[in-house]
C-alpha positions as a Markdown table, in Angstrom:
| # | Residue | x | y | z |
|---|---|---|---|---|
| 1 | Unk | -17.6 | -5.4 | -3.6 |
| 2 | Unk | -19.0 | -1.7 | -4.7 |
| 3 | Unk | -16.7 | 0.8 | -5.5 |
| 4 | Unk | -17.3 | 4.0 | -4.9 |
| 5 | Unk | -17.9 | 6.1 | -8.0 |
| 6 | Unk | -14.6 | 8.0 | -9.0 |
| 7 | Unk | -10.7 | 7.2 | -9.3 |
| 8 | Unk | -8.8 | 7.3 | -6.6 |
| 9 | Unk | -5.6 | 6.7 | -8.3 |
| 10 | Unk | -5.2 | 7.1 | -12.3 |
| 11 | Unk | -1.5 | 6.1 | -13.6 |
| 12 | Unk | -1.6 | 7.0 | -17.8 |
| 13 | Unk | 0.9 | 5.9 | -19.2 |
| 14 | Unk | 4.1 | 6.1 | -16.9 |
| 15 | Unk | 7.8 | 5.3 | -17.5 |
| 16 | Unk | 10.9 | 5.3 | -15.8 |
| 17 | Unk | 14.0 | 5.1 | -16.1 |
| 18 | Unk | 17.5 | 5.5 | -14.0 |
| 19 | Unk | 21.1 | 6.2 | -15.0 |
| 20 | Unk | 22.7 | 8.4 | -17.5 |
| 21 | Unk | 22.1 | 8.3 | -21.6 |
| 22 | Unk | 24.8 | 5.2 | -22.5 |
| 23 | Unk | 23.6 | 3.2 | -19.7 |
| 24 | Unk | 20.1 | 3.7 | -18.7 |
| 25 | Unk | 17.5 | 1.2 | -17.3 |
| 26 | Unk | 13.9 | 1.5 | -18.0 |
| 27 | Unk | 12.2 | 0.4 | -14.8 |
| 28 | Unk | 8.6 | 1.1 | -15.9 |
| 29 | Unk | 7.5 | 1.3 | -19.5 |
| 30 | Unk | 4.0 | 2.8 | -20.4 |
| 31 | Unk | 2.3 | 1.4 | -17.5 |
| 32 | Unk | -1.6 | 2.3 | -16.9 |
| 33 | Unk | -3.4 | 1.7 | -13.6 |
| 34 | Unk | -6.6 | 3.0 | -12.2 |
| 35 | Unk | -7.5 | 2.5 | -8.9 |
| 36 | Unk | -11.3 | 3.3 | -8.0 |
| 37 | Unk | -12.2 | 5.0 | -4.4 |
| 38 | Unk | -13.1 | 2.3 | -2.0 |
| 39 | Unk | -10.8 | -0.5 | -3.7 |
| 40 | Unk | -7.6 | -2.6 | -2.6 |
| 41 | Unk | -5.5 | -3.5 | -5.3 |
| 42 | Unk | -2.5 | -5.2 | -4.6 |
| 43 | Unk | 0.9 | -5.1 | -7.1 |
| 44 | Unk | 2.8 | -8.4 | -7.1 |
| 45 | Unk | 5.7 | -9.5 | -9.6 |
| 46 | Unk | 9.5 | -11.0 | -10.1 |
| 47 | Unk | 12.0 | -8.8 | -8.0 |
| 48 | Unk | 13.0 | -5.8 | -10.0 |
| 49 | Unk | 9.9 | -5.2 | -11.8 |
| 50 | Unk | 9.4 | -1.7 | -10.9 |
| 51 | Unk | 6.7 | -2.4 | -8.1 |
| 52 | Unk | 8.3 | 0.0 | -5.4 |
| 53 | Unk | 9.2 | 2.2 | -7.8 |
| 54 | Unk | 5.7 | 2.6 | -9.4 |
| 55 | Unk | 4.4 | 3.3 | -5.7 |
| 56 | Unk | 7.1 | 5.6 | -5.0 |
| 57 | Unk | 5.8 | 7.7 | -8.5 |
| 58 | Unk | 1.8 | 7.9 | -7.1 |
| 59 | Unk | 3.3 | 9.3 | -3.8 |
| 60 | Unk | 6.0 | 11.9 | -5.5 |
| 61 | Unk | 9.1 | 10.9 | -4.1 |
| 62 | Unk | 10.0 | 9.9 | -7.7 |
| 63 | Unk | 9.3 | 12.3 | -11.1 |
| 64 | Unk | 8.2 | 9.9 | -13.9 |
| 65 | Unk | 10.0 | 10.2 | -17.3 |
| 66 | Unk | 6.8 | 10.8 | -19.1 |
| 67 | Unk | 2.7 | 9.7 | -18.3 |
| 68 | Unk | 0.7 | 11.4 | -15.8 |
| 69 | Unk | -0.5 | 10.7 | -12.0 |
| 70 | Unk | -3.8 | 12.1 | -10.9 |
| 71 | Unk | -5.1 | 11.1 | -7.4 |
| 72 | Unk | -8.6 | 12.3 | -6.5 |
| 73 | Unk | -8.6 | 14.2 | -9.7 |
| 74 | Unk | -5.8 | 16.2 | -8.7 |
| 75 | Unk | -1.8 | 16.3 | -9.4 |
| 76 | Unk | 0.2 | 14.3 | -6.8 |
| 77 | Unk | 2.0 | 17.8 | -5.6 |
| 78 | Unk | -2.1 | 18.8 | -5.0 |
| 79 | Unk | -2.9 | 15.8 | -3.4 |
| 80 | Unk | -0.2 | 15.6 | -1.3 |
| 81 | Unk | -0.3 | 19.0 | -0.1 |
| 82 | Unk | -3.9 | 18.4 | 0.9 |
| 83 | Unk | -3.0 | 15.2 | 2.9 |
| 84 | Unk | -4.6 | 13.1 | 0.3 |
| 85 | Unk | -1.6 | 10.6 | 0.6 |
| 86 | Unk | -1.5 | 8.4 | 3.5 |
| 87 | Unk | 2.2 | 6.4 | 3.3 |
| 88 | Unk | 3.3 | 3.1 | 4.6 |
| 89 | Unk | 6.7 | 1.7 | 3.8 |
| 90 | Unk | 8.7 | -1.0 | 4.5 |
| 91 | Unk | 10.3 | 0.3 | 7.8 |
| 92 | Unk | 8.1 | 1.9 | 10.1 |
| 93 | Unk | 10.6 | 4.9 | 10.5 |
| 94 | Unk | 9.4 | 5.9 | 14.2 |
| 95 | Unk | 11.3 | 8.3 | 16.5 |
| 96 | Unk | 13.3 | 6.2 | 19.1 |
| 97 | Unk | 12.8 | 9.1 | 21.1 |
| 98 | Unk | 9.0 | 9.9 | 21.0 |
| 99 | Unk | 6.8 | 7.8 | 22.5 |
| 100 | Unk | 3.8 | 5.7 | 20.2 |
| 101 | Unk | 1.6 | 8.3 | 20.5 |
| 102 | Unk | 3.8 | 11.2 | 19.8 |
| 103 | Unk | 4.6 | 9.3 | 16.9 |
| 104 | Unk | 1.3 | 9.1 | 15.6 |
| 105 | Unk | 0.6 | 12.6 | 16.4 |
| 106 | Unk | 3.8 | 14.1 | 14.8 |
| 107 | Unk | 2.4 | 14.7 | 11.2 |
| 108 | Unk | -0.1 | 16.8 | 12.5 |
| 109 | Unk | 2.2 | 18.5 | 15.0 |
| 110 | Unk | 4.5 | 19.1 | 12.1 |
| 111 | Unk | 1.8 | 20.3 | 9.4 |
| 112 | Unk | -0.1 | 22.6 | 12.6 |
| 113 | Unk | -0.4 | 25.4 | 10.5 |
| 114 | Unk | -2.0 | 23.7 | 7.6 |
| 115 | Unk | -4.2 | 21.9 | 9.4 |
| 116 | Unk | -7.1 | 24.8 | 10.1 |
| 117 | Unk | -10.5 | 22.9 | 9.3 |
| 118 | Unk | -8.9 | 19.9 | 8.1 |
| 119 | Unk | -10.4 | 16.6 | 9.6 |
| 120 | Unk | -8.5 | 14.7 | 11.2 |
| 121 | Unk | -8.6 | 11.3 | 12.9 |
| 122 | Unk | -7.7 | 11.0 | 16.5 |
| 123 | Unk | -4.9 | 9.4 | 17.5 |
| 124 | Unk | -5.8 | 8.0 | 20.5 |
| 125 | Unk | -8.4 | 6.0 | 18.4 |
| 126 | Unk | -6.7 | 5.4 | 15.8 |
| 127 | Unk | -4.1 | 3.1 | 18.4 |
| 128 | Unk | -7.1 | 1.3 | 20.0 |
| 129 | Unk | -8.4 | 0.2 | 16.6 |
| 130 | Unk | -5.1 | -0.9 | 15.9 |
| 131 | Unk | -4.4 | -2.9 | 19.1 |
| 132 | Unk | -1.8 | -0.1 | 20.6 |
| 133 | Unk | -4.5 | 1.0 | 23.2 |
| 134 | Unk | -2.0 | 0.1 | 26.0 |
| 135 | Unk | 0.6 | 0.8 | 24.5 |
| 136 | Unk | 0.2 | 4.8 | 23.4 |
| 137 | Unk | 2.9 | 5.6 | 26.2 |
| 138 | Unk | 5.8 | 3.1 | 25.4 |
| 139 | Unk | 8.9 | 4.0 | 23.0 |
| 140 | Unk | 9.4 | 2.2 | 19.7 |
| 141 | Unk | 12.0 | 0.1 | 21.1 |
| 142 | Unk | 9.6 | -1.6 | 23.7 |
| 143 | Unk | 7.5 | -2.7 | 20.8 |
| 144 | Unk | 7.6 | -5.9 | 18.7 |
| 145 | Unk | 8.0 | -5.5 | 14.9 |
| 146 | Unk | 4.8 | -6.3 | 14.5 |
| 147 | Unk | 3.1 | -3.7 | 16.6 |
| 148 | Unk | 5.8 | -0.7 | 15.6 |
| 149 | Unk | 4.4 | -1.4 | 11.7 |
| 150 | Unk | 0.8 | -1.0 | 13.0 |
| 151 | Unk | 2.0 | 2.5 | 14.8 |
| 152 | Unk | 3.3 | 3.2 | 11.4 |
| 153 | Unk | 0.0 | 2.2 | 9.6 |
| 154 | Unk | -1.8 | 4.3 | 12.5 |
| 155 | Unk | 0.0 | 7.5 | 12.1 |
| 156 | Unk | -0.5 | 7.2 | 8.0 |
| 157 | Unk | -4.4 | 7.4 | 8.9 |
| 158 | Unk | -4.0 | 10.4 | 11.0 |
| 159 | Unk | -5.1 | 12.9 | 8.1 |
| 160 | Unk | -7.7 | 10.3 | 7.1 |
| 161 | Unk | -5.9 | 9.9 | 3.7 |
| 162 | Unk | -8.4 | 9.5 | 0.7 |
| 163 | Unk | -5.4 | 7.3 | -0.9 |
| 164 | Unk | -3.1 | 4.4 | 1.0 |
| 165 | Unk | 0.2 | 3.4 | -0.5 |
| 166 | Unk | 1.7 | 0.8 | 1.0 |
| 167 | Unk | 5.4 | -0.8 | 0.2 |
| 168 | Unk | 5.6 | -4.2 | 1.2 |
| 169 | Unk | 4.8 | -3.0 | 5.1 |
| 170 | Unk | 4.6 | -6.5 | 6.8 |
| 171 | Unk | 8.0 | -7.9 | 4.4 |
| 172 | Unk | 10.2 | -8.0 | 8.0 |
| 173 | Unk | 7.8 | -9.8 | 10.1 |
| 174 | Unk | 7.9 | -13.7 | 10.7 |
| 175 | Unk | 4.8 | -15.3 | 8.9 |
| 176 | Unk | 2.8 | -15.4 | 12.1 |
| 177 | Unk | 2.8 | -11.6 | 12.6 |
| 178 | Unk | 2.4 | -11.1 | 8.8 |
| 179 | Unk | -1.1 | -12.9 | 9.7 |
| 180 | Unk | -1.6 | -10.8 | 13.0 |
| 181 | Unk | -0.6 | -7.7 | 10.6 |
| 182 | Unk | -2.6 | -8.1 | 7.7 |
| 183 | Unk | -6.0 | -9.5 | 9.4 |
| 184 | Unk | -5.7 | -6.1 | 11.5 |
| 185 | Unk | -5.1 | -4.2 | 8.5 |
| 186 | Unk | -8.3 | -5.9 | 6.8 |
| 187 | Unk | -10.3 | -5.6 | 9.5 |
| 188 | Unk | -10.0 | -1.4 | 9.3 |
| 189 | Unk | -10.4 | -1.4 | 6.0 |
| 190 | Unk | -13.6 | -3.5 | 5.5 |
| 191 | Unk | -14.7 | -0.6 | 7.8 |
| 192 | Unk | -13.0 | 2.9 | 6.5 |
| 193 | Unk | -12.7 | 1.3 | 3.1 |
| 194 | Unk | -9.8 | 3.7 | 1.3 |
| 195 | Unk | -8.6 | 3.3 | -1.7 |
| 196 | Unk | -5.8 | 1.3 | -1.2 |
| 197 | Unk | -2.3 | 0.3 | -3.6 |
| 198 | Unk | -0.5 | -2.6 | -1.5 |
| 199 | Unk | 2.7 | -3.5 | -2.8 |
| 200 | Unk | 3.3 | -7.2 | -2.2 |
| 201 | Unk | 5.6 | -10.5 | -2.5 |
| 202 | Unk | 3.2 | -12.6 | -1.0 |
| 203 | Unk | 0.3 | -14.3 | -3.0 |
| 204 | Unk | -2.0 | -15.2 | 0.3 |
| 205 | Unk | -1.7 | -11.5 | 1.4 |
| 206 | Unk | -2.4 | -10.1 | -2.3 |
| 207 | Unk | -5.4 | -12.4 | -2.6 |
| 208 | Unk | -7.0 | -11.9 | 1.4 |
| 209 | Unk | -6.8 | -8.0 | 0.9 |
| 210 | Unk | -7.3 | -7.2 | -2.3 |
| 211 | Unk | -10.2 | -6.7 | -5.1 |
| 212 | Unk | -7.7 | -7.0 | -7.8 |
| 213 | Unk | -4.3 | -7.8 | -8.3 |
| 214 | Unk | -2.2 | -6.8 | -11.0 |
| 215 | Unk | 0.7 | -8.7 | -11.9 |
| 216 | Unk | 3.7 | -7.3 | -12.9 |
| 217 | Unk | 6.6 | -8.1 | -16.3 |
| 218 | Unk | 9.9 | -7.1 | -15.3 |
| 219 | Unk | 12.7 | -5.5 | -17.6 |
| 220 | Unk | 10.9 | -3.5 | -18.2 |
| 221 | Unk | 8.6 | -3.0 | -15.6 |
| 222 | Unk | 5.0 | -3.5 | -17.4 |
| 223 | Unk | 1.3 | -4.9 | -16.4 |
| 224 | Unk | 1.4 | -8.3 | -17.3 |
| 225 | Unk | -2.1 | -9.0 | -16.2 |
| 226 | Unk | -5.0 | -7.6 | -13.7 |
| 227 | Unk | -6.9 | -10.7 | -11.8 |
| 228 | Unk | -10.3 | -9.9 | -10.2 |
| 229 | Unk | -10.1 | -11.7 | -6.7 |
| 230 | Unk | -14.1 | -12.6 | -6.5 |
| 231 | Unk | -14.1 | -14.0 | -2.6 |
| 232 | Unk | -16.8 | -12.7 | -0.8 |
| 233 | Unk | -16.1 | -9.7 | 1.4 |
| 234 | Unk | -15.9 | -9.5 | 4.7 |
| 235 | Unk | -12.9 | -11.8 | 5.1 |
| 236 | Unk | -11.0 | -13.1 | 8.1 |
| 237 | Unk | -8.5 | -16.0 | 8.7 |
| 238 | Unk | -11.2 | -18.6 | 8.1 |
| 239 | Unk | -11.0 | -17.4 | 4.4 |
| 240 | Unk | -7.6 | -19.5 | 3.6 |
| 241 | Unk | -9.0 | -22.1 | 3.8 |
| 242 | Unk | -12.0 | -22.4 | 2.0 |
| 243 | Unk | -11.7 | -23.9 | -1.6 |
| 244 | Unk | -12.3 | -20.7 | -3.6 |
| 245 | Unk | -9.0 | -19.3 | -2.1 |
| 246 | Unk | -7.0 | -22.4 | -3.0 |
| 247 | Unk | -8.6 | -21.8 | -6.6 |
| 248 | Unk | -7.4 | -17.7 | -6.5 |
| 249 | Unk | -4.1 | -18.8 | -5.5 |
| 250 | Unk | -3.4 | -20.8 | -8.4 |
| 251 | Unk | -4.4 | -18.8 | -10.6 |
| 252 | Unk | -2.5 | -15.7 | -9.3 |
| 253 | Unk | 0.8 | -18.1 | -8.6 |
| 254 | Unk | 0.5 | -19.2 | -12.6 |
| 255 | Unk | 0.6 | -15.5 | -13.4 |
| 256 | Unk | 3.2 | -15.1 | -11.5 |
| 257 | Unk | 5.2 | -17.7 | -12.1 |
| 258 | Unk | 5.0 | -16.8 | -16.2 |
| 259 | Unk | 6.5 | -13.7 | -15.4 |
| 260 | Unk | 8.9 | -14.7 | -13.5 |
| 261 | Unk | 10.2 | -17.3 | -15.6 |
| 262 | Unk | 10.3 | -14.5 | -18.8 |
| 263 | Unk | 12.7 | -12.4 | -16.3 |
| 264 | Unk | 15.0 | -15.5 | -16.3 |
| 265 | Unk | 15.8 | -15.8 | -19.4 |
C-alpha cells in the first residue's frame, strides 16, 4: 500500500507509570511508534502490556511520564482541539436518550461554536455507509451491539478525523459480528483511508486491517517487534482463507506467543 507522505502519529520515546514513589508500576517504558498518514497499524500483546494505555496517551486522556506525542505535526492538546482525533473505545458510550442520529450529530452540536469553516462529514451519510441508514431514528437500546459500535465508529468520523484511535472496539461482540464489524470497518477505510492505531486481542483482525502490527512486551510495556502484513489490498472475507493469510498468522501468533510466555515467568 502507499502511504501518504507525513506522520500521522509520532510516539518518541514514551513512559508511563502509575502509583506512588515505593510502589510504582511502569506500564510503558521508552516506547517509539510512528504511524504514517494513510496507514492501519494494529497493537497486539499479553494482557497488561500497556496497549490501552499507550492509546489512551496519543488521545490525551493520559499525560506520559516523559517522551513526546505529535499527531499531524502538532501537540495532542493542538490536535485535539482542532478535531484531529477521531475516538473509538471499547463501549460505544451512546445516549439512551438521543436517538442514532442525534448521537452522531452530538459532537458537533456540542463543539457549534468551534466549528465555523471546519469540514465536516454528514451524518446522515456517514450512517448509510455504515449500514444505519434505517436506522438514524431508533434509540441505542433498539440496536444490536454490533450496530450501536458502528454508530460509535460513525459519530468518531463526524469531524473527519486526520487520526483514528481505536480501543479494542469490536472486544464485546460474538465472533460473527466481530466479522460483520470489522469487514464494515475495512470497507470505509480502503476508501477514506485515515491513519488508523487499532488496539487489538485478535490476530485475524490485526492481520485483515492492518499494514503493520506491532507487537507488544509486557512489564514493562515495550515494542517487542513491528511485522509488515504484505497481503494485497483491497481485502474482504475471502482474504482468510487464502494461504498467505494462514502464513501472516503464524508468524504474528509466534510473536505473540514469545511475549506472552516472557510475561509468565
Amino acid at each position: 500500500m502507499s502511504v501518504a507522505q507525513g506522520a500521522g502519529v509520532e510516539v518518541r520515546n514514551v513512559s508511563k507509570s502509575f502509583g506512588a514513589d515505593g510502589a510504582k508500576v511502569t506500564v510503558l517504558d521508552d516506547v517509539s511508534l510512528t504511524i504514517g498518514m494513510g496507514e492501519f497499524v494494529s497493537v497486539i500483546g499479553p494482557s497488561g502490556c500497556g496497549k490501552s494505555t499507550l492509546l489512551k496517551v496519543v488521545a490525551g486522556l493520559l499525560d506520559a511520564d516523559s517522551g513526546t506525542v505529535t499527531i499531524d505535526g502538532e501537540s495532542v492538546t493542538a490536535a485535539s482541539r482542532d478535531k484531529k482525533i477521531g475516538l473509538v473505545p471499547q463501549s460505544p458510550a451512546l445516549l439512551p436518550w438521543k436517538t442514532v442520529r442525534e448521537n452522531v450529530e452530538l459532537p458537533v452540536r456540542i463543539n457549534a461554536k468551534a466549528n465555523s469553516g471546519r469540514a465536516l462529514r454528514d451524518p446522515a451519510e456517514l450512517l448509510a455507509t455504515f449500514g444505519l441508514g434505517q436506522a438514524m431514528k431508533k434509540y441505542p437500546g433498539q440496536l444490536s451491539g454490533g450496530m450501536q459500535q458502528r454508530a460509535a465508529i460513525a459519530r468518531a468520523f463526524v469531524f473527519d478525523p486526520a487520526i483514528m484511535l481505536m480501543d479494542e472496539p469490536f472486544s464485546a461482540l460474538d465472533e460473527m459480528n466481530r466479522d460483520l464489524q470489522r469487514i464494515a470497518l475495512l470497507e470505509f477505510w480502503q476508501s477514506n483511508r485515515k491513519a488508523v492505531m487499532f488496539v487489538t486481542h485478535s490476530v485475524p483482525e490485526a492481520i485483515m486491517l492492518s499494514d503493520r502490527i506491532v507487537v507488544m512486551a509486557a512489564h514493562p510495556g515495550r515494542i517487542a517487534q513491528v511485522i509488515d502484513v504484505n497481503l494485497p489490498r483491497p481485502r474482504d472475507e475471502q482474504s482468510y482463507a487464502t494461504e498467505e493469510f494462514r502464513e501472516m498468522e503464524a508468524v504474528v501468533r509466534d510473536a505473540l506467543r514469545a511475549q506472552t510466555e516472557k510475561a509468565h515467568v
